[in-house]
C-alpha positions in Angstrom: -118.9 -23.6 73.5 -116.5 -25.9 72.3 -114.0 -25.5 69.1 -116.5 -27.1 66.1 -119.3 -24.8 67.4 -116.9 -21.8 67.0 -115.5 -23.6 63.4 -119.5 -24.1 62.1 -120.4 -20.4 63.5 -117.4 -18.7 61.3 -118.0 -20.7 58.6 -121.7 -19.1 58.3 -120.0 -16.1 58.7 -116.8 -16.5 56.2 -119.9 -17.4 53.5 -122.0 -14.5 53.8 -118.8 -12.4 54.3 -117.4 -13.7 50.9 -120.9 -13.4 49.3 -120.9 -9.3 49.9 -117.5 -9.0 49.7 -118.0 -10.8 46.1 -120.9 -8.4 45.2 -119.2 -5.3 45.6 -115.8 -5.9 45.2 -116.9 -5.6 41.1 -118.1 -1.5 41.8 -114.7 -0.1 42.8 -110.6 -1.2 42.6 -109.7 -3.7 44.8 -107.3 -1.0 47.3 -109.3 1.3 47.7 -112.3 -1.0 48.5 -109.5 -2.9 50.8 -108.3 0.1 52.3 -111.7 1.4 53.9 -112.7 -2.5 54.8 -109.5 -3.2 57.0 -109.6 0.9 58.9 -113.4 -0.5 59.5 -112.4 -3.9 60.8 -110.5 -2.3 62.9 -112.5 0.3 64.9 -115.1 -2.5 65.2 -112.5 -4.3 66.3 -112.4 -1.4 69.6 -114.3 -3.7 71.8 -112.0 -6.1 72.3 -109.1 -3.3 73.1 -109.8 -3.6 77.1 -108.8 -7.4 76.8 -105.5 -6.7 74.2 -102.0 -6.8 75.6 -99.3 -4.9 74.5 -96.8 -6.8 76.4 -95.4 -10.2 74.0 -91.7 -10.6 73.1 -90.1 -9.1 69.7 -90.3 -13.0 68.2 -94.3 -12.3 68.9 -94.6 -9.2 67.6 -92.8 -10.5 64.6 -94.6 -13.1 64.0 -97.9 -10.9 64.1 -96.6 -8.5 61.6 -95.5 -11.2 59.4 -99.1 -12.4 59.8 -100.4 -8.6 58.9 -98.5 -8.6 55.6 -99.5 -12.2 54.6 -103.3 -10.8 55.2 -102.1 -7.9 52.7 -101.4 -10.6 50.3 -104.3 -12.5 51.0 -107.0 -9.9 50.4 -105.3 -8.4 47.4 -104.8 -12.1 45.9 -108.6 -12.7 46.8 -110.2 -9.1 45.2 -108.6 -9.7 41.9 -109.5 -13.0 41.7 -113.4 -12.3 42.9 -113.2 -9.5 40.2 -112.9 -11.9 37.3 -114.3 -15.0 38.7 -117.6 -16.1 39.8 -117.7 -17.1 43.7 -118.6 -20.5 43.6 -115.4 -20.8 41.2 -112.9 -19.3 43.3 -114.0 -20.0 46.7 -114.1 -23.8 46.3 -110.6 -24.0 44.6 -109.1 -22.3 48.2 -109.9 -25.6 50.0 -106.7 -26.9 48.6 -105.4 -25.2 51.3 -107.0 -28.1 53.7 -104.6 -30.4 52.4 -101.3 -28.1 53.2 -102.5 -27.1 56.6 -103.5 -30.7 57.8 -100.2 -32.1 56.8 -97.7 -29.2 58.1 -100.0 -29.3 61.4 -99.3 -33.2 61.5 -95.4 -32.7 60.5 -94.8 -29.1 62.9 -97.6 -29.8 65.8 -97.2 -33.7 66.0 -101.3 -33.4 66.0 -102.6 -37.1 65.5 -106.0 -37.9 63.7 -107.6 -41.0 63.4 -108.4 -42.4 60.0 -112.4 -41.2 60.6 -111.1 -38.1 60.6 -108.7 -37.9 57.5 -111.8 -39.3 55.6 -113.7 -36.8 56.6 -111.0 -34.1 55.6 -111.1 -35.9 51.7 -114.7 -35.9 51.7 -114.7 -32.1 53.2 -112.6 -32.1 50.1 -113.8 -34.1 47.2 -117.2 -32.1 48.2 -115.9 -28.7 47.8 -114.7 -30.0 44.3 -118.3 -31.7 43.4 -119.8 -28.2 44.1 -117.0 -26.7 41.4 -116.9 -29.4 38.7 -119.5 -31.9 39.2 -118.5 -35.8 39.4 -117.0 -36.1 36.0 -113.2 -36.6 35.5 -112.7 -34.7 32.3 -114.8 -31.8 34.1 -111.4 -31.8 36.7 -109.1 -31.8 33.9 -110.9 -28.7 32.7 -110.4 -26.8 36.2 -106.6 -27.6 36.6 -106.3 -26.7 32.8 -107.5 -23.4 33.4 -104.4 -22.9 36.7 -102.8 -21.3 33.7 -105.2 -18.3 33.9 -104.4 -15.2 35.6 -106.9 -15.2 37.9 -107.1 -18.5 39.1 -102.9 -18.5 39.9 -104.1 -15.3 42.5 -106.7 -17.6 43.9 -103.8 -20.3 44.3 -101.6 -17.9 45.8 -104.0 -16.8 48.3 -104.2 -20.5 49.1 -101.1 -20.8 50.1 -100.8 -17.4 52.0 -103.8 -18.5 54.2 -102.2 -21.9 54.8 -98.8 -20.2 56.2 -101.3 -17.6 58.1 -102.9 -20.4 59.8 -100.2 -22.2 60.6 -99.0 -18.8 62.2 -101.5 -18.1 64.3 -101.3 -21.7 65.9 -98.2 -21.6 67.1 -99.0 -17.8 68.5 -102.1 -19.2 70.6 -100.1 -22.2 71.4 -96.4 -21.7 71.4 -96.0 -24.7 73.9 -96.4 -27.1 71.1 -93.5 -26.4 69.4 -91.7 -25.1 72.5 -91.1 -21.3 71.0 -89.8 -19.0 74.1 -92.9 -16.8 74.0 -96.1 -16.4 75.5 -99.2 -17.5 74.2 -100.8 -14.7 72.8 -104.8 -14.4 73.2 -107.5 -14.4 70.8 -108.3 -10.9 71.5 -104.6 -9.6 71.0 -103.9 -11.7 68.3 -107.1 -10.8 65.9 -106.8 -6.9 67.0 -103.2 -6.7 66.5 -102.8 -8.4 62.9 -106.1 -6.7 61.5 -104.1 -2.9 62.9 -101.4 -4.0 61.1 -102.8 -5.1 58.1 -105.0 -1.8 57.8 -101.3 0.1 58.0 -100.2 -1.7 55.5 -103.5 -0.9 53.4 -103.0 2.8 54.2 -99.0 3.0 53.4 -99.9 1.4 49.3 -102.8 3.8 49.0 -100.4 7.0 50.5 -97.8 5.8 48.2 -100.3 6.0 45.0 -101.5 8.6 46.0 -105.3 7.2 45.9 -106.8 8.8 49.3 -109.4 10.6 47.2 -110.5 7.3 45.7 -110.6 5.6 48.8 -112.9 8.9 50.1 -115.4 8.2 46.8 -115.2 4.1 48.2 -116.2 5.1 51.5 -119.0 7.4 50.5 -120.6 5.3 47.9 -120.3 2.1 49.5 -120.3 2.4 53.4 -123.1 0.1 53.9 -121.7 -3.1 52.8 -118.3 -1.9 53.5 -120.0 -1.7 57.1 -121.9 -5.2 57.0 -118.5 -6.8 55.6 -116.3 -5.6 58.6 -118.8 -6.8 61.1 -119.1 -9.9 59.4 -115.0 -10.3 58.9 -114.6 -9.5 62.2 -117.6 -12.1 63.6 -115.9 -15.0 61.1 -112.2 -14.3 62.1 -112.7 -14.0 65.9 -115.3 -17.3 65.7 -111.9 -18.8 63.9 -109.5 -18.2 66.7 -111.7 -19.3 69.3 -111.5 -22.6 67.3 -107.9 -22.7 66.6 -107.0 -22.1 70.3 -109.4 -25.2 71.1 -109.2 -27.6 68.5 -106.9 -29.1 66.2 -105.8 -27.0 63.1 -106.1 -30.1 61.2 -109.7 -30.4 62.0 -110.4 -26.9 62.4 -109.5 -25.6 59.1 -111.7 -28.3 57.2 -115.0 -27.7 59.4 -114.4 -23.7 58.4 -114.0 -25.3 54.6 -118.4 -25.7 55.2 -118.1 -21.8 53.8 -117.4 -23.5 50.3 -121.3 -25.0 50.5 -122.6 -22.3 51.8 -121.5 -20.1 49.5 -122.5 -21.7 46.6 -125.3 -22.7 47.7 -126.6 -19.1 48.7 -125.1 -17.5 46.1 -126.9 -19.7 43.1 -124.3 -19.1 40.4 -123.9 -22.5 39.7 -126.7 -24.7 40.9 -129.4 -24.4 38.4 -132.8 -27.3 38.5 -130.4 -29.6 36.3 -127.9 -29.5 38.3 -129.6 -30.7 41.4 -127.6 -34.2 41.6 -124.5 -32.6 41.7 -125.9 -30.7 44.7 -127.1 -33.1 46.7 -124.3 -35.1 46.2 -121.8 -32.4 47.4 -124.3 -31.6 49.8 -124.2 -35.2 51.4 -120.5 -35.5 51.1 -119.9 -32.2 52.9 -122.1 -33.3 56.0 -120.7 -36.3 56.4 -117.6 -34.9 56.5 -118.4 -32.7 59.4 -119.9 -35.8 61.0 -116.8 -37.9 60.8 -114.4 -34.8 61.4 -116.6 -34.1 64.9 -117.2 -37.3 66.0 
């Protein structure tokens, strides 16, 4: 299959994964919740164990761990902010992130797009933000107002994080870009590695607040979706790096940005019958995106 198949196919599963993760994040505190989620990601991550090398330079391993501990971030940053916040509010506003990672991937990689494809990134864009705030100006105004708010700064901050991650993992899969003494590191490895390292971290910050018999009560009470949200995390993630080793993360990273539709469009929180202009509109913006960003 080739890169935009693997983009489209984890954006599907990036939407329903942020859609359960959404629902249930609200029934117990974000560590503990995060703690059972990345040991589960893991051991479904077994699989892929007969294909992971141990073998990669201490620059790599570096690199990886770095990448563990912005996921820690990332995932902390992202349950407090689903806690408070409705899904179609914070999910769209992490496609600012699009704009970072295109232009670092331009400045570090030397990737070239042609000017189809950088309107398609601002349409992948302005569609994310027709979803949010509709088509009026002063509606904008309102959303960047509200950056003051608690909540919304996590969901920036996780913006960010994801944008270095990314950026990260490029240059792991393909360290020949940039010329780094290393060896490219494979899909497999990288995705198993990080996620182990991540769920340490998780288990070190639960062990430290002494919340293991909280995180027990998480497990028993919510093993199902915990389940269904590992498979799914683990389905999106690896789709992502199949992608990324492929493609270019400047056209990469806004095909995965479809997850923005989806999930407001699955989710319902904000389209309502009166509000069906707004969706089509974002609807046709977002498509067309993909179309130009492809083609």
């Amino acid at each position: 299959m080739t890169w935009y198949v693997y983009s489209l196919l984890s954006a599907v599963f990036f939407a329903i994964y942020f859609l359960i993760f959404h629902k249930y994040i609200h029934k117990e505190r974000p560590l503990e919740y995060l703690g059972v989620m990345s040991i589960l990601v893991v051991l479904f991550s077994f699989p892929l164990l007969k294909e992971v090398s141990f073998s990669h330079e201490p620059l790599a391993w570096l690199l990886m761990y770095a990448i563990s501990l912005l996921l820690t971030i990332f995932f902390v940053c992202i349950a407090l902010s689903f806690k408070h916040l409705e899904s179609s509010e914070a999910v769209p506003l992490m496609n600012i992130s699009l704009l970072f990672v295109v232009f670092f991937s331009m400045i570090l990689f030397g990737e070239q797009i042609s000017l189809k494809n950088l309107i398609g990134i601002l349409l992948m864009v302005a569609g994310s933000y027709i979803v949010e705030v509709g088509i009026k100006l002063q509606k904008l105004h309102k959303v960047f107002h509200r950056f003051r708010q608690k909540y919304l700064m996590y969901t920036l901050l996780a913006t960010g994080v994801s944008s270095i991650i990314i950026i990260i993992e490029k240059l792991l899969l393909n360290p020949e870009i940039l010329r780094v003494p290393i060896t490219a590191v494979a899909p497999d490895s990288l995705y198993f590695l990080t996620r182990a390292g991540m769920a340490v971290n998780f288990i070190l910050i639960l062990f430290y607040q002494h919340n293991f018999t909280r995180m027990q009560h998480t497990a028993k009470t919510l093993i199902l979706p915990l389940i269904i949200t590992a498979l799914l995390n683990v389905a999106a993630n690896y789709s992502h790096y199949l992608a990324l080793r492929e493609g270019l993360v400047s056209l990469v990273a806004p095909i995965a940005a479809l997850s923005t539709l989806l999930v407001v469009i699955i989710g319902g929180e904000l389209f309502h019958e009166h509000k069906l202009k707004q969706k089509m509109i974002a609807v046709v913006l977002m498509v067309l995106a993909t179309y130009l960003i492809i083609g």
